[in-house]
LUMMIFI-301949 format. One record per residue (C-alpha): x, z, y. Coordinates in steps of 0.1 Angstrom, whole numbers, padded with zeros to 4 digits, always signed. Example, Ala and Ser with C-alpha at 12.3 -4.5 7.8 and 13.67 -1.06 7.14 Angstrom:
residues 2
+0123+0078-0045+0137+0071-0011
//
This chain:
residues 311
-0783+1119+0404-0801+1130+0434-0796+1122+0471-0795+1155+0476-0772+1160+0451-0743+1136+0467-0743+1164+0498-0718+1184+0489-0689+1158+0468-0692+1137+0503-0689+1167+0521-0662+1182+0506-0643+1144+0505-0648+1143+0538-0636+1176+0548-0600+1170+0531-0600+1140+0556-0605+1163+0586-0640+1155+0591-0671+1180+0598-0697+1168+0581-0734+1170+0594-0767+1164+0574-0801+1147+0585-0791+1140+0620-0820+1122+0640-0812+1102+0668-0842+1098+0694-0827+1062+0709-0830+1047+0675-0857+1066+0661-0838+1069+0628-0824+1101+0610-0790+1092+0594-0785+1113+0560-0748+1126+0572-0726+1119+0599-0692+1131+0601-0670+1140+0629-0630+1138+0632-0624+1144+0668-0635+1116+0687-0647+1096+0665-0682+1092+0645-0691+1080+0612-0721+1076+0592-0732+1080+0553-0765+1068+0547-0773+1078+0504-0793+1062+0475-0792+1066+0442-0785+1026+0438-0769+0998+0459-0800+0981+0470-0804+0955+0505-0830+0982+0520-0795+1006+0523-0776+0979+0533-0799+0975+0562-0805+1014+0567-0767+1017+0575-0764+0985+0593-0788+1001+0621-0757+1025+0628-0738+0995+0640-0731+1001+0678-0732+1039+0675-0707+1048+0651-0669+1039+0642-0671+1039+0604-0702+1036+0585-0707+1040+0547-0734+1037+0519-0727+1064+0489-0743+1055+0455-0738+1075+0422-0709+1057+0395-0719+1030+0376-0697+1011+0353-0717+0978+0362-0695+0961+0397-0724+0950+0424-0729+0912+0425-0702+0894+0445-0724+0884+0475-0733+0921+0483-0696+0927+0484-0691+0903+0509-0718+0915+0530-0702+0948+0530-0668+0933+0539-0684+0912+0566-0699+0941+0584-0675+0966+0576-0697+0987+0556-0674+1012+0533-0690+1023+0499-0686+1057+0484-0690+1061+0444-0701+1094+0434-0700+1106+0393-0720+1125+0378-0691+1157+0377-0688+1155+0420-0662+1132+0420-0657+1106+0455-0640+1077+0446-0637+1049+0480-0647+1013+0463-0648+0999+0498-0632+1016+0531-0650+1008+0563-0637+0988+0595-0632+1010+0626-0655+0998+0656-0639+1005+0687-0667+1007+0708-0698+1029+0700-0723+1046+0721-0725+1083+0724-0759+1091+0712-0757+1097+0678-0722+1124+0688-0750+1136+0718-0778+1144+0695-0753+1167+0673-0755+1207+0673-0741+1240+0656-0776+1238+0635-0767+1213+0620-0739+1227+0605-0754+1265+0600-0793+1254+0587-0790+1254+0546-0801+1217+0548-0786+1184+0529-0784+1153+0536-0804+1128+0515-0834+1157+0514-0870+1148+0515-0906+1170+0517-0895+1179+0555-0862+1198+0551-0844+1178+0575-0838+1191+0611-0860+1185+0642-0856+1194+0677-0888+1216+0672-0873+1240+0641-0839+1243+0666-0863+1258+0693-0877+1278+0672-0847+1290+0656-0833+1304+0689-0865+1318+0695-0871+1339+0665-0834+1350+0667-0839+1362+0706-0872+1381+0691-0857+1396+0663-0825+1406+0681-0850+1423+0712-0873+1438+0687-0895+1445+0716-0923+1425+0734-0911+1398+0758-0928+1374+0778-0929+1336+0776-0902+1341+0812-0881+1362+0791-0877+1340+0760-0872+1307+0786-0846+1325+0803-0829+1329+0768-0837+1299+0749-0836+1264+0756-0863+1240+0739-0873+1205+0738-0905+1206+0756-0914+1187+0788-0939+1216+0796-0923+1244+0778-0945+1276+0785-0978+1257+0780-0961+1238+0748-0939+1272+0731-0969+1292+0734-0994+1271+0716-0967+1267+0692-0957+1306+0685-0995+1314+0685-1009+1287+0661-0979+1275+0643-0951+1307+0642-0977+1334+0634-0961+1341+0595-0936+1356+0616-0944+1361+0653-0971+1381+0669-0990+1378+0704-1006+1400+0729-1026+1397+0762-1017+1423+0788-1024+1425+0823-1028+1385+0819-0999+1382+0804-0990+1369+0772-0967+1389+0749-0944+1380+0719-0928+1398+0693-0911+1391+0658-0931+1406+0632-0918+1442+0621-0899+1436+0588-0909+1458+0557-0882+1481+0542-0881+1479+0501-0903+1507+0500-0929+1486+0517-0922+1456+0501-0924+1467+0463-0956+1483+0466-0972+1452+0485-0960+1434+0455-0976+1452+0433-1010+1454+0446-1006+1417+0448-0998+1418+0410-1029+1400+0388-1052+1422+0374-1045+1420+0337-1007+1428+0346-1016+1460+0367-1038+1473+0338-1010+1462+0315-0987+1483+0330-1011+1512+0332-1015+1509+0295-0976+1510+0286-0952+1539+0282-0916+1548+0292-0916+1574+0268-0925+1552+0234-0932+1517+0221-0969+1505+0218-0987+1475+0199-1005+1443+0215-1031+1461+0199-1028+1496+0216-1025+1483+0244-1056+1464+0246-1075+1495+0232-1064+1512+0264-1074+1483+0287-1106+1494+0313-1134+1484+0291-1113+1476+0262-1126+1480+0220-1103+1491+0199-1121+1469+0173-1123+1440+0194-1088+1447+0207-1075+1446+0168-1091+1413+0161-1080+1392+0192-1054+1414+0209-1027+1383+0218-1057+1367+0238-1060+1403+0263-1019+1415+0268-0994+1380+0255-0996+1361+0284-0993+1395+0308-0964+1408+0290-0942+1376+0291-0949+1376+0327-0934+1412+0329-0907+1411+0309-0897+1379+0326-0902+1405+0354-0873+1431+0339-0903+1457+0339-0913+1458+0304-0890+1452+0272-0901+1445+0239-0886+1465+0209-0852+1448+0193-0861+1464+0159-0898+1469+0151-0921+1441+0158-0944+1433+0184-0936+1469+0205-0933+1470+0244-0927+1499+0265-0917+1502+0304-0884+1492+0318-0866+1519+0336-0869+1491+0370-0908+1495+0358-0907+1524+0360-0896+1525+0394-0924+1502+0400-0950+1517+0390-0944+1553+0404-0937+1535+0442-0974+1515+0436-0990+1538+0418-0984+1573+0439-0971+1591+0410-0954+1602+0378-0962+1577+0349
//
């Protein structure tokens, strides 16, 4: 079982408990990014995940010591009980531990001690993203959340709500972000890192932003077509609605194809394109006869939007 995979049975255990549950939470006094904390009110707890019991998450959750009232390590069920010193250093410290099985079941195999007295940063460096970004806790390759993708969030909603070109007062005046020198900083940023989505402009010496214009389906299937490989464009040139063809007739009518050549070694031209378009739903192969393909009706549809015309 995955880290990631522990998310949502903690989540859902916590939430019958009245807590909110918050994945990969950083907190800048600490420097540390706790895999979930929960809220319940006033008070603040911490999960910190691994897919065994080991001293390296022992010591990842003690950090939280100071800074939240209950703290817990979660581990996937395993029939095996932990040796008995780990269980006292658990009890010591008032560490609770959370079993997780394999079918999303919580069960508690040690509850946590309340600590009375915490400091607020780790409740301080909580926000609604937290709860609204499709993130869980436990999630590696950069999925977590950073002060830098909440900026950016509010920016590229204010854009795409405006759908106009604003200046870098305009979007300051809307959104708040985490630089120290935020027009200098948010421009660089929009301009060299944003660009998939946002576009600039210089007018009158001023800079302009904008979200990207987003395509309509129209647009949007016939970009994906032209950025179709080769061999499946010509594929799908070479196939009918109207009846079934061969491997072979189909590489007959290929640009440049032999018929001859196309007889003897016809799996090596059209195999590998066809799986890739019936995978696609835009070409089907023929229940009864053997080896026969022919368009899709959604190929169909396809082709006539990239192609310009009647197939």
């Amino acid at each position: 079982m995955r880290e990631e995979d522990m998310y949502e049975p903690i989540k859902a255990w916590m939430g019958e408990r009245g807590f909110t549950a918050y994945p990969e939470v950083e907190c800048k006094h600490l420097g540390g990014r706790a895999d979930i904390v929960v809220t319940n009110g006033q008070l603040v707890g911490v999960v910190e995940m691994k897919q065994s019991l080991t001293l390296d998450l022992i010591e990842q959750a003690l950090r939280w010591r100071g800074f939240a009232h209950y703290i817990w390590i979660a581990i996937p069920y395993q029939p095996k009980s932990y040796k008995k010193f780990v269980s006292m250093v658990l009890r010591d410290y008032g560490i609770g531990v959370l079993t997780i099985s394999k079918f999303g079941s919580v069960w508690p195999a040690h509850m946590p001690k309340l600590a009375r007295r915490t400091l607020p940063d780790l409740k301080e460096a909580l926000t609604e993203h937290h709860r609204t970004v499709e993130v869980k806790g436990g999630q590696s390759g950069g999925g977590y959340i950073t002060p830098y993708r909440i900026t950016m969030k509010q920016v590229r909603h204010y854009l795409t709500k405006e759908n106009e070109w604003r200046t870098l007062k305009d979007i300051l005046d809307h959104c708040e972000t985490h630089y120290a020198s935020p027009r200098a900083s948010l421009a660089k940023a929009l301009w060299q890192f944003e660009a998939a989505w946002c576009e600039r402009k210089k007018e009158g010496g001023k800079l302009y932003f904008r979200a990207r214009p987003q395509e309509g389906p129209e647009m949007a299937k016939k970009k994906a077509l032209r950025m179709l490989p080769e061999k499946q464009v010509n594929v799908l040139l070479a196939l009918s609605a109207k009846e079934w063809r061969t491997p072979t007739v189909i590489a007959g009518m290929l640009p440049g194809g032999n018929v001859e050549k196309a007889r003897r070694f016809d799996s090596l031209y059209v195999n590998s394109p066809l799986k890739a378009l019936i995978k696609k739903g835009w070409v089907e192969k023929n229940p009864v006869g053997r080896g026969q393909y022919r368009l899709t009706e959604a190929g169909q549809a396809w082709m006539k939007d990239g192609a310009g015309g009647e197939l």
